[in-house]
C-alpha positions as CSV (number, residue, x, y, z in Angstrom):
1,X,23.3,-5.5,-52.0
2,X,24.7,-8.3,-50.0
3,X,27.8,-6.6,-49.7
4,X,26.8,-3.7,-48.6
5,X,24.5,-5.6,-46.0
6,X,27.6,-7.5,-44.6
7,X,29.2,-4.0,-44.2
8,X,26.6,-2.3,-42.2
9,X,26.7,-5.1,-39.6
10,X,30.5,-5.2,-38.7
11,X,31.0,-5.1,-35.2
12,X,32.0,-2.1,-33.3
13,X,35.2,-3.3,-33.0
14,X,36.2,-3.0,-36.7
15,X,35.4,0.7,-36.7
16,X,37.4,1.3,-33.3
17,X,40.4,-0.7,-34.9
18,X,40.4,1.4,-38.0
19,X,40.2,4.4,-36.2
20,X,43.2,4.1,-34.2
21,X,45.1,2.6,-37.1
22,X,44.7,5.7,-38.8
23,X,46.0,7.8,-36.0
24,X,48.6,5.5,-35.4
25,X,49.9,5.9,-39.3
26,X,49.6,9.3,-39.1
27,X,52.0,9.7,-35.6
28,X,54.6,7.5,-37.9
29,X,54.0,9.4,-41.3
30,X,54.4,13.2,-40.4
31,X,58.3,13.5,-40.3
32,X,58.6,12.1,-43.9
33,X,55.4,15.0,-45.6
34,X,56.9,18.1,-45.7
35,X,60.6,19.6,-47.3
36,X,61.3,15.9,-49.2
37,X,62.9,17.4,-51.9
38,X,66.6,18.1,-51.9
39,X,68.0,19.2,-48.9
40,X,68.0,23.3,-48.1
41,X,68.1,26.2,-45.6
42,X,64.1,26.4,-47.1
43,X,62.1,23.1,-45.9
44,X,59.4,23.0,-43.6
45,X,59.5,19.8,-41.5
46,X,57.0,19.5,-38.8
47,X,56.9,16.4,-36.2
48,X,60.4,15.6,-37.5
49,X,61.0,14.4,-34.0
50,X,57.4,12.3,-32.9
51,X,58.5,8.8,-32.6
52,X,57.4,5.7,-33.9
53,X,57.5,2.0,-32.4
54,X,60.7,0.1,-32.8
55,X,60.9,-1.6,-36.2
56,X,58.4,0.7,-38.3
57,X,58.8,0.8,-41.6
58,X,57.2,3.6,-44.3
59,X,57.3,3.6,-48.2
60,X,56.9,7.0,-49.4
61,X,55.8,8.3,-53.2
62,X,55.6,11.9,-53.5
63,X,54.9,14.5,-56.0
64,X,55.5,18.6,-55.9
65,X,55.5,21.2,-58.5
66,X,58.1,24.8,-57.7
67,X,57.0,27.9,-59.4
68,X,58.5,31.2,-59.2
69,X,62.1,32.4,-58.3
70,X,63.8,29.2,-56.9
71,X,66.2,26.3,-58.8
72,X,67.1,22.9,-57.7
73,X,69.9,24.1,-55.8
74,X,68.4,27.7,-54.2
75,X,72.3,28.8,-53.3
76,X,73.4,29.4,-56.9
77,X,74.6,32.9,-57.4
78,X,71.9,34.4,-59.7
79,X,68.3,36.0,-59.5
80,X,65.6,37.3,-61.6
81,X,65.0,33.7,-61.8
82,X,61.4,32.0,-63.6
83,X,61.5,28.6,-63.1
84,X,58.9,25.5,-63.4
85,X,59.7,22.6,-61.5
86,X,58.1,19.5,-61.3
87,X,60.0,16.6,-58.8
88,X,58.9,13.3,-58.0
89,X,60.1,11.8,-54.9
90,X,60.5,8.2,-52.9
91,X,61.6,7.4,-50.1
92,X,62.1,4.6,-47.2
93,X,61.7,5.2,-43.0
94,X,62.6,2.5,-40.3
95,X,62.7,3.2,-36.9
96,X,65.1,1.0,-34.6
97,X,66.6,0.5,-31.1
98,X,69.8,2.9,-29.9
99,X,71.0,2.1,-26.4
100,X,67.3,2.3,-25.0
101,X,66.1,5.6,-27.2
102,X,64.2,6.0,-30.5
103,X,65.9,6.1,-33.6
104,X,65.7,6.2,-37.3
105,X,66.8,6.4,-40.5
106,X,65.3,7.6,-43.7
107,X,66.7,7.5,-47.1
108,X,65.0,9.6,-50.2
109,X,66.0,10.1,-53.7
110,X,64.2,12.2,-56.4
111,X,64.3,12.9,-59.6
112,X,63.5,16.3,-61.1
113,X,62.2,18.1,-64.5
114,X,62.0,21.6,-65.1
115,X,63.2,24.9,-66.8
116,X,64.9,27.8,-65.7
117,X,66.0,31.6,-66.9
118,X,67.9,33.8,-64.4
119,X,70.6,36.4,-64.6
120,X,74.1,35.5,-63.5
121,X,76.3,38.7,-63.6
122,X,78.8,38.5,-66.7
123,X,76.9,35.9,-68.4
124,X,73.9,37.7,-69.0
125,X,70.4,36.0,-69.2
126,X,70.4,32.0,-69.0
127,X,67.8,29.7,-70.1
128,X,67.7,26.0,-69.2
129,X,65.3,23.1,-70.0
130,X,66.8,20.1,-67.4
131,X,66.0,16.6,-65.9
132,X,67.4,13.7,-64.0
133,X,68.0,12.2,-60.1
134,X,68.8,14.8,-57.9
135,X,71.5,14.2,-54.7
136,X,70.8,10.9,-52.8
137,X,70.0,11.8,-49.1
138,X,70.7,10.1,-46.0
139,X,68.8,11.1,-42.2
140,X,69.4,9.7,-38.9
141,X,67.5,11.1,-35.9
142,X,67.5,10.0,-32.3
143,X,65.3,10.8,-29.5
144,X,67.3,12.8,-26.8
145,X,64.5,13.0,-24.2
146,X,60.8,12.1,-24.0
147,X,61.0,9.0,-26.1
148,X,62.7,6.0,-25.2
149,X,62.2,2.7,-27.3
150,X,58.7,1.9,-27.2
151,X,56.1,-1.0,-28.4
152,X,52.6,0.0,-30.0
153,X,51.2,-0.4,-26.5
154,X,53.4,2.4,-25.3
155,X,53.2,4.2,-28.2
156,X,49.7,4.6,-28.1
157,X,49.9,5.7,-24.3
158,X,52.1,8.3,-25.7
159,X,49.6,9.5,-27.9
160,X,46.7,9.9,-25.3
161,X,49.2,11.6,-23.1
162,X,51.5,13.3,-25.2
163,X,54.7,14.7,-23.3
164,X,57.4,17.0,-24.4
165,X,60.3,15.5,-27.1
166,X,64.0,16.4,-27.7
167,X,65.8,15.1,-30.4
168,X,69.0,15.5,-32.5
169,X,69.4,14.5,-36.5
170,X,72.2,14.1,-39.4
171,X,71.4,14.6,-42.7
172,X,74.0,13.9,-45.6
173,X,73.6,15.1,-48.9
174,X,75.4,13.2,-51.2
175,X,76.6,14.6,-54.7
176,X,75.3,11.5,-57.0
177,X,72.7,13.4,-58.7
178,X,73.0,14.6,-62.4
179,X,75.6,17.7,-63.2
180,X,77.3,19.3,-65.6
181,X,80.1,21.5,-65.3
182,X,79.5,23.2,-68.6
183,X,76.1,24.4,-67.6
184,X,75.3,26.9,-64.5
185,X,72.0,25.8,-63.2
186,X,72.2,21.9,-62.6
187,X,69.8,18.8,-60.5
188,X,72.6,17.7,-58.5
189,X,74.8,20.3,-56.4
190,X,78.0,18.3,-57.2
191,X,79.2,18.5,-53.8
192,X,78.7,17.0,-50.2
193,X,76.3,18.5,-47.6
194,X,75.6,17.8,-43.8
195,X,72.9,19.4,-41.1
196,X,72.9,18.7,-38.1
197,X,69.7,20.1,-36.1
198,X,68.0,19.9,-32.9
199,X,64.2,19.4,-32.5
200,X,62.1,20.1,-29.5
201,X,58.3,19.8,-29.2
202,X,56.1,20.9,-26.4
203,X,52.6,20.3,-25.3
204,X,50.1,23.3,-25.2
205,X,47.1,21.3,-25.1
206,X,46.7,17.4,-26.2
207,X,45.5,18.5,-29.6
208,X,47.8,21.7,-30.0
209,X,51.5,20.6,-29.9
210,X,54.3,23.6,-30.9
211,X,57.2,22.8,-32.2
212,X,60.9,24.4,-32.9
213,X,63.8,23.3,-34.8
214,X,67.4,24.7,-34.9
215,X,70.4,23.9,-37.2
216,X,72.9,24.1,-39.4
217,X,74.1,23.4,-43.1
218,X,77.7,22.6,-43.2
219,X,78.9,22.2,-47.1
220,X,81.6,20.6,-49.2
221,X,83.4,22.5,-51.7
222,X,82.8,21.8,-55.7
223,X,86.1,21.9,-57.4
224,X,84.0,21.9,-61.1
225,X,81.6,24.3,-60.5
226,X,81.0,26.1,-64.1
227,X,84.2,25.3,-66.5
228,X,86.3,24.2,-63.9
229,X,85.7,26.9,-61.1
230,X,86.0,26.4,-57.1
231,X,83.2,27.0,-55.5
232,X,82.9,27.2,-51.7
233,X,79.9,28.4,-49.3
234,X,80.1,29.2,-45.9
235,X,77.4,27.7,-43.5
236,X,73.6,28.5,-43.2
237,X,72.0,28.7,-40.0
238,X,68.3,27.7,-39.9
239,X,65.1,27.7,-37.6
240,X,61.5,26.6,-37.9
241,X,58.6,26.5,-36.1
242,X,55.7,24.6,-36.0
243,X,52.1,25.0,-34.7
244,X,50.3,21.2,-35.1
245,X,46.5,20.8,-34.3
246,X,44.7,17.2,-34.1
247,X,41.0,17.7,-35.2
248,X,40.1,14.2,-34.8
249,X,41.6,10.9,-34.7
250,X,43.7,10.5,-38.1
251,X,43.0,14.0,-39.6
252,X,45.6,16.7,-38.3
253,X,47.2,20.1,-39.8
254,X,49.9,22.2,-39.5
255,X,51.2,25.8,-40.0
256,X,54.9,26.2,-40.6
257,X,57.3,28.9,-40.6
258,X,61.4,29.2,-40.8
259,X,64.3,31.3,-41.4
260,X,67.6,31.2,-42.5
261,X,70.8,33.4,-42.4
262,X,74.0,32.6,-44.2
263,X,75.9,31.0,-47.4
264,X,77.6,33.5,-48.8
265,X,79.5,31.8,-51.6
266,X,83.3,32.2,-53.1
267,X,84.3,31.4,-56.7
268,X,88.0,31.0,-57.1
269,X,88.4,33.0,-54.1
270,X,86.0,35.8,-55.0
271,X,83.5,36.7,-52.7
272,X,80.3,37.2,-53.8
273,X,77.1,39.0,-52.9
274,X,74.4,36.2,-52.5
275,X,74.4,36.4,-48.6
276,X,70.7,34.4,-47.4
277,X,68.2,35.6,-45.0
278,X,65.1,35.3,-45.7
279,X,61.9,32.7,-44.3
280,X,58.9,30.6,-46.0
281,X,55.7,29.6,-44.7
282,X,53.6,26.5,-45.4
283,X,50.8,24.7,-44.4
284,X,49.9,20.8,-44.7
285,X,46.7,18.7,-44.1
286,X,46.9,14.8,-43.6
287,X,44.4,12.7,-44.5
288,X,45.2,8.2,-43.3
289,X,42.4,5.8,-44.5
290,X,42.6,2.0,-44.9
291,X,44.8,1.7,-41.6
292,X,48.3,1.5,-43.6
293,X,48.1,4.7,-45.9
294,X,47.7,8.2,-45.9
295,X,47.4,11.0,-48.5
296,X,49.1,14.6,-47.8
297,X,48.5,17.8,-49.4
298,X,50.9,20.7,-48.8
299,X,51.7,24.6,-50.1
300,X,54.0,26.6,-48.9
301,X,55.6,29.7,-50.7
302,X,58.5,32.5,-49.6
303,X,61.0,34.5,-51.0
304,X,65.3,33.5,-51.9
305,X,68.4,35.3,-51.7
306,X,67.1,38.2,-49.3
307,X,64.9,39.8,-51.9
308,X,60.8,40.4,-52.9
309,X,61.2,37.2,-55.3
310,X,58.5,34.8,-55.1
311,X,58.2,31.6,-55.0
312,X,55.1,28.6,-54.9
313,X,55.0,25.0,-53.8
314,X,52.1,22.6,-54.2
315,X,53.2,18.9,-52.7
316,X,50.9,16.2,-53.0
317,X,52.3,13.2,-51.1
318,X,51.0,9.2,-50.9
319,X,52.1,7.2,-47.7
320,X,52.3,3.4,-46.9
321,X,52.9,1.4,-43.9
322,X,54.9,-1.5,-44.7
C-alpha cells in the first residue's frame, strides 16, 4: 500500500518525462519494425527515413511466422508452394554524423525454421523440413534533405513540427547463411545482394505523414545453385508506400502497400518463366512503455511470382533503447 501511495503522488513532471520518452523511442524505433527478415522485392518498411539524434543506439529481438506460398528466398523458380515459417530475428541500429547529415547503420541477422513443398518443373513435387542463420545484412541510410545532424533538443522540435524528408540507403545482403547445393529450397541464397533505394516523406497533417519508397535489387550470381548449376537473376524494381497516423503521443500505426516488377532468372543460360510482379499489403501498430522499449505487432499478406498464391505474415517485434 505504501508503494502504491508513493506512486500516486509523483510529480507532474515524471508523467510529462515519460510521455515524451515514449514518443521519442518510437521516432527512433520505426525503421527497424517492419520487413526484418531477409532481404526481398516483398518488405514493407515504413519511416525507413525519420531520423534519430546523433549517436542512438537500438537493440532489436524480433519474432514472425510465414504461412502460405512463400520460402526463405521468394525468387526460387517453383510454385504451388505450402510452407510454415517461423524466423527469429536480432538486430543492432546507430545513428552517427556524415558531413553535417543524419546517418545510420543497421546490421540484422536471423535465423529460420520451417518446411516447405512446391513443384519445380522436372523434379516434380519437393518436400523440405530446414533450419539455420539466414544471410547476414548490412544498411546504411543517409538523410538527403530535411534532416541534418541533430541533438534531442532539435529532434524533438522536429517532431512538433514535422517537415518533409529525402533520403537514400544501401543494403548488402551477404551469402553467410546456411545452404546446400544438393537441396533446391535453402535459408541462405548463396549469393551477394545490394538495393539501393530512395525514400521521401511528406507532411499531410502533423499526425498523418505519407510516405514513398523507390528502388532497386541488384544480385550476384550463384555458381552452385542445385548440383552445380549457374544461376543468375536480372534486377527487381520495387515501390512502397506508406500512410502513418499518430493517435497520441507514443501509440502510432501504419498501412503499407508495395510492388515489384522483375527477376526473371537463368540456369546455365536457360531462361526461365518466373518473371515477378505482383504487391503485398501490411499493417503495424506500435506500442513504447517504460521510456527505452517498445513492443510491435505487425500482418501483412500478398501473393508471389505473379499468380493468385497466398501468403500470411504475423510479426511480433520487442525494441530497446540502449
Amino acid at each position: 500500500m505504501r508503494i502504491l501511495h508513493l506512486e500516486s503522488r509523483a510529480p507532474l513532471g515524471y508523467f510529462l518525462w515519460m510521455r515524451k520518452s515514449c514518443a521519442y523511442l518510437l521516432f527512433l524505433v520505426l525503421p527497424l519494425l517492419i520487413g526484418a527478415g531477409q532481404g526481398s522485392a516483398q518488405e514493407l518498411t515504413p519511416r525507413a527515413y525519420w531520423p534519430a539524434p546523433e549517436g542512438t543506439q537500438i537493440l532489436t529481438l524480433g519474432l514472425s511466422h510465414t504461412s502460405g506460398d512463400t520460402v526463405p528466398d521468394p525468387s526460387l523458380p517453383v510454385t504451388g508452394i505450402d510452407s510454415s515459417i517461423t524466423t527469429a530475428i536480432a538486430a543492432y541500429f546507430r545513428t552517427f554524423d556524415l558531413a553535417g547529415r543524419t546517418a545510420s547503420l543497421t546490421l540484422q541477422q536471423a535465423y529460420a525454421m520451417g518446411s516447405t513443398s512446391a513443384e519445380s518443373g522436372e523434379l516434380g513435387r519437393l518436400e523440405r523440413d530446414y533450419q539455420g542463420a539466414a544471410d547476414f545484412t548490412a544498411t546504411f541510410a543517409v538523410n538527403l534533405l530535411g534532416a541534418p545532424t541533430m541533438s534531442r533538443e532539435d529532434f524533438a522540435e522536429l517532431r512538433r513540427n514535422p517537415r518533409p524528408i529525402l533520403g537514400a540507403s544501401l543494403r548488402v545482403v551477404a551469402p553467410s547463411g546456411r545452404y546446400q547445393e544438393d537441396r533446391l529450397i535453402n535459408v541462405g541464397a548463396n549469393r551477394w545482394a545490394v538495393k539501393a533505394e530512395l525514400g521521401y516523406m511528406t507532411v499531410l497533417h502533423p499526425q498523418w505523414l505519407l510516405e514513398f519508397e523507390l528502388g532497386a535489387w541488384v544480385f550476384g550470381a550463384n555458381d552452385d545453385f542445385f548440383s552445380g548449376m549457374r544461376r543468375e537473376q536480372e534486377p527487381i524494381f520495387a515501390g512502397q508506400v506508406h500512410l502513418v497516423r499518430r493517435f497520441r503521443p507514443g501509440l502510432w500505426g501504419s498501412v503499407d502497400a508495395n510492388f515489384y516488377h522483375g527477376g526473371r532468372s537463368e540456369l546455365d543460360g536457360r531462361e526461365l518463366d518466373d518473371l515477378q510482379r505482383d504487391s503485398r499489403f501490411g499493417a503495424s501498430l506500435v506500442f513504447p512503455f517504460a521510456g527505452k522499449h517498445a513492443i510491435k505487432a505487425s500482418y501483412a499478406f500478398g501473393s508471389v511470382n505473379d499468380s493468385d498464391e497466398q501468403f500470411d505474415i504475423y510479426q511480433l517485434t520487442y525494441q530497446r533503447l540502449l
